[in-house]
C-alpha positions in Angstrom: 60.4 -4.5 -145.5 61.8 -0.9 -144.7 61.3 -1.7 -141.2 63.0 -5.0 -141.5 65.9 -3.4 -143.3 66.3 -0.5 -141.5 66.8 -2.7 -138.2 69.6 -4.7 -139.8 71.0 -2.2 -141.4 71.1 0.0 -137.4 72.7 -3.4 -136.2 75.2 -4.0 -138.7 76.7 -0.6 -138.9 76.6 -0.1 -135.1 73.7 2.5 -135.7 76.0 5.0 -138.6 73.4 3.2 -141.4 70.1 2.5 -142.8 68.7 0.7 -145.4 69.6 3.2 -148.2 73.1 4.2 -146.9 74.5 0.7 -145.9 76.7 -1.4 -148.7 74.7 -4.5 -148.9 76.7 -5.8 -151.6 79.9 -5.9 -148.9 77.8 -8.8 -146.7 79.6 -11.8 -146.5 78.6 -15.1 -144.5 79.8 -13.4 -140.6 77.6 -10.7 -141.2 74.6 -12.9 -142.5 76.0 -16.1 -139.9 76.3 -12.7 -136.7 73.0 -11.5 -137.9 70.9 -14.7 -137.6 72.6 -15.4 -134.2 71.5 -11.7 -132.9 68.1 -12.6 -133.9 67.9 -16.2 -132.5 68.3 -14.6 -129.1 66.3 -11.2 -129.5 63.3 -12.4 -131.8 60.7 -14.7 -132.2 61.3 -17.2 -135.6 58.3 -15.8 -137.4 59.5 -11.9 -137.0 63.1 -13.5 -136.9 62.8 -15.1 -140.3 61.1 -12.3 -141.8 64.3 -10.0 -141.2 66.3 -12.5 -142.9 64.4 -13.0 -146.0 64.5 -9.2 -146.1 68.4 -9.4 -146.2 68.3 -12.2 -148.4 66.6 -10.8 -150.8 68.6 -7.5 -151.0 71.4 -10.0 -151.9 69.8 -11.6 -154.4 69.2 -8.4 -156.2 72.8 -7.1 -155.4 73.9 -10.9 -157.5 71.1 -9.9 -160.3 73.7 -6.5 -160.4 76.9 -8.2 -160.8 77.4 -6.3 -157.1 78.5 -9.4 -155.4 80.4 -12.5 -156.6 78.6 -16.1 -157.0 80.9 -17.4 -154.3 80.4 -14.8 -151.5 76.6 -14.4 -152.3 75.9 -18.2 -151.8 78.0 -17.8 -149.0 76.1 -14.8 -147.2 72.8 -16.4 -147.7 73.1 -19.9 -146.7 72.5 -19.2 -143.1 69.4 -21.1 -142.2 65.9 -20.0 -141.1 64.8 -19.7 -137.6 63.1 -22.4 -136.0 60.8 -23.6 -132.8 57.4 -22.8 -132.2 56.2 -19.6 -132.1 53.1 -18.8 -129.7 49.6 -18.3 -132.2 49.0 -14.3 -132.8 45.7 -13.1 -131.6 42.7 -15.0 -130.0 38.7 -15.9 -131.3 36.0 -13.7 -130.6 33.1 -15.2 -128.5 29.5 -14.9 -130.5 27.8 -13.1 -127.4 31.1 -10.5 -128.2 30.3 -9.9 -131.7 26.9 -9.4 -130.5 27.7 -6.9 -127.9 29.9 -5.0 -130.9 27.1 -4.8 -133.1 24.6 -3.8 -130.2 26.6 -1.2 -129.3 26.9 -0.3 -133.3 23.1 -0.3 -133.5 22.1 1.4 -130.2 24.1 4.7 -130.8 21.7 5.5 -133.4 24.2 7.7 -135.6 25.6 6.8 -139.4 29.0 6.2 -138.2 27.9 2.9 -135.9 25.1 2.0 -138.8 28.4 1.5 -140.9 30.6 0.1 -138.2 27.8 -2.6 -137.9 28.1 -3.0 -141.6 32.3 -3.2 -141.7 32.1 -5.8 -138.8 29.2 -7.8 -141.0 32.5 -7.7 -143.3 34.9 -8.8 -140.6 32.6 -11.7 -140.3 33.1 -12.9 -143.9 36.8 -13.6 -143.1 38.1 -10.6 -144.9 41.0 -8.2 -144.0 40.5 -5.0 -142.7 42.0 -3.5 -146.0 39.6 -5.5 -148.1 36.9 -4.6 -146.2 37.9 -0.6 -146.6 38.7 -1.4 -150.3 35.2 -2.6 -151.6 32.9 -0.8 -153.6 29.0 -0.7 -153.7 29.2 -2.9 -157.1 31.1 -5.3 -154.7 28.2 -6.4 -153.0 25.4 -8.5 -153.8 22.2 -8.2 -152.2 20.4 -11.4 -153.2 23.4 -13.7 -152.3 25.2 -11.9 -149.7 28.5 -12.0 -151.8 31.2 -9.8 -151.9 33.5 -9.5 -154.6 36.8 -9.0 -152.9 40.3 -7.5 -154.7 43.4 -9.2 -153.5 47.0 -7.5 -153.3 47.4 -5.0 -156.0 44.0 -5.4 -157.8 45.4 -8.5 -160.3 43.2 -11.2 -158.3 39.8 -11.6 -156.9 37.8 -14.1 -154.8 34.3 -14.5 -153.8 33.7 -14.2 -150.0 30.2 -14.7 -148.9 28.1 -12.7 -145.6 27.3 -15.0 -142.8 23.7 -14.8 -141.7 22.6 -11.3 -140.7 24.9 -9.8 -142.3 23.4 -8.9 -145.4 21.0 -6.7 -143.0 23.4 -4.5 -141.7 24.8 -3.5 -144.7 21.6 -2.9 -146.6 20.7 -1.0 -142.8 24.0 1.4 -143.8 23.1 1.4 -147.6 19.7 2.6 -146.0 21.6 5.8 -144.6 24.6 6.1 -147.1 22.3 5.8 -150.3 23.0 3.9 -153.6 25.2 6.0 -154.7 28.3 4.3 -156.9 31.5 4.1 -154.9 33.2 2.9 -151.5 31.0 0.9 -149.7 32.0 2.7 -146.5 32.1 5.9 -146.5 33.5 8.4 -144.0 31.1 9.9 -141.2 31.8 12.9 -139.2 29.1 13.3 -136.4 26.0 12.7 -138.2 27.1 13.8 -141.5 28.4 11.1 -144.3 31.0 12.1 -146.4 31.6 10.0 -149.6 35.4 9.5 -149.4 36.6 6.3 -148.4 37.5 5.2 -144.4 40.6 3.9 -143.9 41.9 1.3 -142.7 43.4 2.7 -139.8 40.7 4.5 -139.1 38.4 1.5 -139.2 40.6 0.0 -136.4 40.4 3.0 -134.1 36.4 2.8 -134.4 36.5 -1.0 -133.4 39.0 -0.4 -130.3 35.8 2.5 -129.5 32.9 0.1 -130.4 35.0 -2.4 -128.5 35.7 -0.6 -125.4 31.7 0.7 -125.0 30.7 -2.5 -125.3 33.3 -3.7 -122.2 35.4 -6.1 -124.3 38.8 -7.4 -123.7 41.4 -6.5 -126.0 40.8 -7.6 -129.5 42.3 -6.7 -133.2 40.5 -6.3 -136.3 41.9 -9.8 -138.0 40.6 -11.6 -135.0 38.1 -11.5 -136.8 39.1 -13.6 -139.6 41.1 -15.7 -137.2 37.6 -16.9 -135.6 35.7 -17.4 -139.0 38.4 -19.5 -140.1 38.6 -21.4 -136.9 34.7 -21.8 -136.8 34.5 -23.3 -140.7 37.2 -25.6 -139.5 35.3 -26.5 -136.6 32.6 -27.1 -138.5 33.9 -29.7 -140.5 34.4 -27.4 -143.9 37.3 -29.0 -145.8 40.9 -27.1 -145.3 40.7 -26.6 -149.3 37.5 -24.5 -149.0 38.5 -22.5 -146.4 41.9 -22.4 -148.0 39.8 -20.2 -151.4 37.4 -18.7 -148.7 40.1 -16.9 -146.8 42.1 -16.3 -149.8 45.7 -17.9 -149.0 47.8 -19.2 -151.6 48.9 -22.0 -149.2 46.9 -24.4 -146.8 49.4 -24.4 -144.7 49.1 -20.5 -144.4 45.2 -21.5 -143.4 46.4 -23.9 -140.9 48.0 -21.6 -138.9 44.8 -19.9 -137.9 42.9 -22.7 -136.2 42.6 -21.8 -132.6 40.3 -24.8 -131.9 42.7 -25.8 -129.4 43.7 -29.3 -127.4 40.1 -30.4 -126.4 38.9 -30.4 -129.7 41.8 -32.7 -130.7 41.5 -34.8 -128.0 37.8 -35.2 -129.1 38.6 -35.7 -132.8 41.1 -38.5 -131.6 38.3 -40.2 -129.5 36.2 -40.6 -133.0 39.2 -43.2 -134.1 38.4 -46.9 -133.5 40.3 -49.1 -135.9 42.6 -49.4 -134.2 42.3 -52.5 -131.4 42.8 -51.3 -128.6 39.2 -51.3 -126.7 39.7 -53.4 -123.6 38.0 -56.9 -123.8 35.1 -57.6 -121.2 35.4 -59.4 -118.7 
């Protein structure tokens, strides 16, 4: 949201403000009105919309403060959102390039790509690259291959479960890492562990690594969990269970991740036969 702001805030001011300096309370509709025409042009509606629910918000609070008055906040943020279609983020990862990950993970024989193996065992699950940094040792169950995953700011949890094989790379880490308490996934430095927590960032450097030794075309960390939620779907799991697997608070946020593209719909539209029009024979 600093970003966001700080963007506006350059463009509003002719580059003389940023978010803390400019006088959001002064926005009337022309600036809001200017503003969503600037981005119409320059952004797509996703990133567009974002910016604008940034603003929008700032407003609100500036109304909350008796800043602005009824009339000219109402005003200000009544421009509408954004629309048209937005090309899907990201792509799914082939099995045989998962494979080739964890091969590469396993053959270099060192802690650091045991516990890679283990973080893309994770990835698998459908979890973010923060959640998978985040858990602890206690978060993992063994006998079930569940993980006890902490949403947000800790106030919410969910159950996401290991898909097969996974539950032996991360008791092939916990083999080299120990059963110590605390983060799952510890730091490595050459061969030695050090028990602090890896970061997220750092986690996404070591996949672009594993990724690049293992010849792969580029690829992000929540492709990850674009291609397990693409692949329940595909398998006919309900959108509702995916919905609570993945952790979104809205199906329609689930949705957006199915990269099963046009030939499976054309295929799911073939299964339809109710509806008369099978030419008669001759």
């Amino acid at each position: 949201m600093t970003h966001n702001l700080n963007w506006v805030a350059n463009l509003l001011s002719n580059g003389q403000c940023d978010h803390l300096t400019l006088d959001w309370a002064k926005l009337k509709y022309e600036h809001t009105a200017a503003l969503r025409s600037v981005l119409a042009e320059t952004h797509p509606p996703t990133t567009g919309n974002l910016k604008l629910t940034a603003v929008k918000q700032v407003l609100k609070c500036a109304r909350k403060l008796k800043l602005i008055s009824i009339d000219d906040y109402e005003d200000a943020v009544s421009v509408p959102p954004l629309t048209g279609n937005t090309p899907p983020r990201g792509r799914l990862l082939q099995p045989e390039e998962i494979e080739a990950l964890i091969r590469v993970c396993v053959e270099s024989k060192t802690p650091s790509g045991t516990r890679d193996a283990a973080a893309i065992a994770c990835l698998c699950a459908g979890l973010r690259r923060s959640e998978v940094v985040a858990l602890n040792l206690k978060d993992y169950n063994a006998e079930n291959g569940c993980l006890l995953v902490v949403e947000g700011k800790g106030k919410k949890t969910r159950q996401a479960y290991l898909p097969p094989g996974g539950t032996k790379l991360i008791d092939d880490w916990l083999g080299v890492r120990g059963r110590k308490a605390g983060p799952l996934l510890y730091r490595c430095v050459g061969k030695a562990i050090q028990t602090e927590r890896i970061t997220a960032d750092a986690l996404a450097l070591r996949l672009i690594e594993r990724g690049a030794a293992a010849g792969l075309g580029t690829f992000s960390a929540h492709d990850f969990r674009r291609t397990f939620i693409s692949n329940l779907l595909d398998k006919g799991a309900d959108m509702v269970t995916v919905q609570k697997l993945a952790g979104h608070a809205d199906p329609a946020t689930t949705a957006k991740y199915d990269r099963r593209g046009e030939e499976v719909k054309r295929k799911a539209v073939e299964l339809l036969d109710g509806f008369g029009l099978k030419p008669e024979l001759e």
